[in-house]
KOLZA-457728 format. One line per 4 residues: number of its first residue (from 1); their letters; for each residue z, x, y of C-alpha. Coordinates in pm, 1 decimal, padded with zeros to 6 digits. Each point is the difference from the previous one (the first is absolute). Example, Ala and Ser with C-alpha at 12.3 -4.5 7.8 and 13.67 -1.06 7.14 Angstrom:
REM KOLZA-457728
1> AS> 00780.0:01230.0:-00450.0 | -00066.0:00137.0:00344.0
END
This chain:
REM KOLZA-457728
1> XXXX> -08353.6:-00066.5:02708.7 | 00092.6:-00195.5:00328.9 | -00170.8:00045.4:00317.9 | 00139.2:-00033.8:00313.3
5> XXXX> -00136.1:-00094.8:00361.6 | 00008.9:00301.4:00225.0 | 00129.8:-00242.2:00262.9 | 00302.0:-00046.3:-00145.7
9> XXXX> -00054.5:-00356.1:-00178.4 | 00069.9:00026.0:-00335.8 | -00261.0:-00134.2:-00246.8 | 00055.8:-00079.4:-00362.8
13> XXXX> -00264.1:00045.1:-00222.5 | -00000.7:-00294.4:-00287.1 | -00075.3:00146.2:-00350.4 | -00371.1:-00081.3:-00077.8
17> XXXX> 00115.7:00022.1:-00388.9 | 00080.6:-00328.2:-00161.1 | 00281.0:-00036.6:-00296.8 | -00286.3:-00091.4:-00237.3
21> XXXX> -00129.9:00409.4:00132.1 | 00326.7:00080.4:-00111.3 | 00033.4:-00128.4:-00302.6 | -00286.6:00142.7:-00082.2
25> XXXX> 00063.8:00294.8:00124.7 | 00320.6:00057.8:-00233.5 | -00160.0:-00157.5:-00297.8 | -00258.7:00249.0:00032.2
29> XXXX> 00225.7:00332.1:-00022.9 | 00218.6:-00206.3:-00267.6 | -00265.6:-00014.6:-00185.0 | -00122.5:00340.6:00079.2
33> XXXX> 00336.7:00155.7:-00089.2 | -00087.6:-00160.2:-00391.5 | -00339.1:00124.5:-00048.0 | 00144.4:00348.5:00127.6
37> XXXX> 00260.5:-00051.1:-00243.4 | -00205.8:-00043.0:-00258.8 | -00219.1:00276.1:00031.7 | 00278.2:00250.8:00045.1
41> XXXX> 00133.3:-00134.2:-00394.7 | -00375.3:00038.4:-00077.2 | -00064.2:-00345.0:-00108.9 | -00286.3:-00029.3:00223.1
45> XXXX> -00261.8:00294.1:00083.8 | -00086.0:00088.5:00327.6 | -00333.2:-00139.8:00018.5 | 00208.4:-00353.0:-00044.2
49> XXXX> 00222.1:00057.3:00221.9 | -00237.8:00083.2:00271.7 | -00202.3:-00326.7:-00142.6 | 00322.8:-00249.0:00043.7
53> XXXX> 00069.7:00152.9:00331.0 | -00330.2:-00078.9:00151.5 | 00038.2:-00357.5:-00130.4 | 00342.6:-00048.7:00155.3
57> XXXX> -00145.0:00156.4:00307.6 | -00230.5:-00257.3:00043.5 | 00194.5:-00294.9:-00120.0 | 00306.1:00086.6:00217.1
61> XXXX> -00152.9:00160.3:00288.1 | 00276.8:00150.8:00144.8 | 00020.2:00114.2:00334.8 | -00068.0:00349.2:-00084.0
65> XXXX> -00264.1:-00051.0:-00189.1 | -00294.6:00205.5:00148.4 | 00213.6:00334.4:00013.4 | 00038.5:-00054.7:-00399.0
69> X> -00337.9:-00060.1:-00146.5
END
């Protein structure tokens, strides 16, 4: 989201997120999109699936993070 001066000057915002956010970011849901995967084909039970996501959670941290713990 930009914001703009109400005098008229326009402001850009930078983006506070880095590339290395980013990479993490996607190499987060990449990796979340396999364990999913994998628990649809029932190779892994729920209780492991909700175990690996937690881990990648907190190894990724992506920028989401607090809305899915």
């Amino acid at each position: 989201m930009k914001v703009k001066k109400p005098e008229g000057k326009k402001q850009v915002i930078k983006s506070e997120y880095t590339e290395r956010d980013l990479k993490a970011e996607l190499n987060f849901y990449l990796s979340d999109k396999f364990i999913q995967d994998l628990f649809l084909l029932d190779e892994i039970s729920l209780e492991e699936y909700r175990k690996i996501r937690r881990e990648n959670i907190k190894k990724f941290r992506p920028i989401l993070s607090e809305l899915l713990l």
